[in-house]
C-alpha positions in Angstrom: 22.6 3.7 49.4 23.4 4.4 46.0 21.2 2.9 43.0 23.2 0.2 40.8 21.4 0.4 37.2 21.5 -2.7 35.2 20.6 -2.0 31.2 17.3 -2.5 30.1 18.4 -5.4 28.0 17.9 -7.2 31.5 14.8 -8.6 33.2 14.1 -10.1 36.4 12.7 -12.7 34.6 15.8 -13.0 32.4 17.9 -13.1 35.4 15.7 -15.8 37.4 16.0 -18.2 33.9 20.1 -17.8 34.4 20.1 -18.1 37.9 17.7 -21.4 37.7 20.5 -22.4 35.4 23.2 -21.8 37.5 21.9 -23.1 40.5 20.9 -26.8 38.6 24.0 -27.2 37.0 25.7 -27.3 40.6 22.5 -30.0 41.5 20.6 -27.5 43.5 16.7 -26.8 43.4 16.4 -23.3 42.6 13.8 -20.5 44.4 10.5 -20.0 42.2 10.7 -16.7 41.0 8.3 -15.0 43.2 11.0 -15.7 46.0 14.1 -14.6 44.0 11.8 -11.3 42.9 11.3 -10.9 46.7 14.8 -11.6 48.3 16.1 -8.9 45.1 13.7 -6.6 47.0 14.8 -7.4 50.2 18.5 -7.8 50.1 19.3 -5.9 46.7 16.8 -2.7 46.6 19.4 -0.5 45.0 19.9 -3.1 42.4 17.2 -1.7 39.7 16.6 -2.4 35.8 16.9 0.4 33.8 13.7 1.2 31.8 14.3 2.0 27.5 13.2 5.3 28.7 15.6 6.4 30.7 17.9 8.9 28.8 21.3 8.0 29.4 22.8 6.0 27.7 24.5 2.9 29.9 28.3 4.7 29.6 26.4 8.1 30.4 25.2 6.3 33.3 28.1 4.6 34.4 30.2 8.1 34.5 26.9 9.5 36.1 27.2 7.2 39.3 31.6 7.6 39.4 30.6 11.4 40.0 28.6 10.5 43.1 31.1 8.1 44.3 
């Protein structure tokens, strides 16, 4: 299974808050985010945050993963 990078300008946390949103605005409880951190891990584990470490830049990336496609 082949890792899909999201930028660092992302955070699970982030992504919970937008989610949350989502899911109210159709009048639907939302998961806590302990349960949306562990259905990512379950259902989405090549779905991974970059770190500002990471040397690539996100179009460096992006071409990186086309030439393992």
């Amino acid at each position: 299974m082949q890792a899909i990078v999201l930028p660092c300008e992302f955070t699970k946390s982030g992504l919970h808050e937008e989610y949350a949103k989502t899911i109210k605005a159709g009048g639907w409880r939302p998961v806590g985010q302990t349960s949306f951190r562990t259905v990512w891990k379950n259902l989405y584990p090549n779905l991974i945050i970059s770190g500002p470490k990471i040397d690539l830049c996100w179009a460096c990336q992006t071409n990186y993963r086309r030439t393992l496609e």
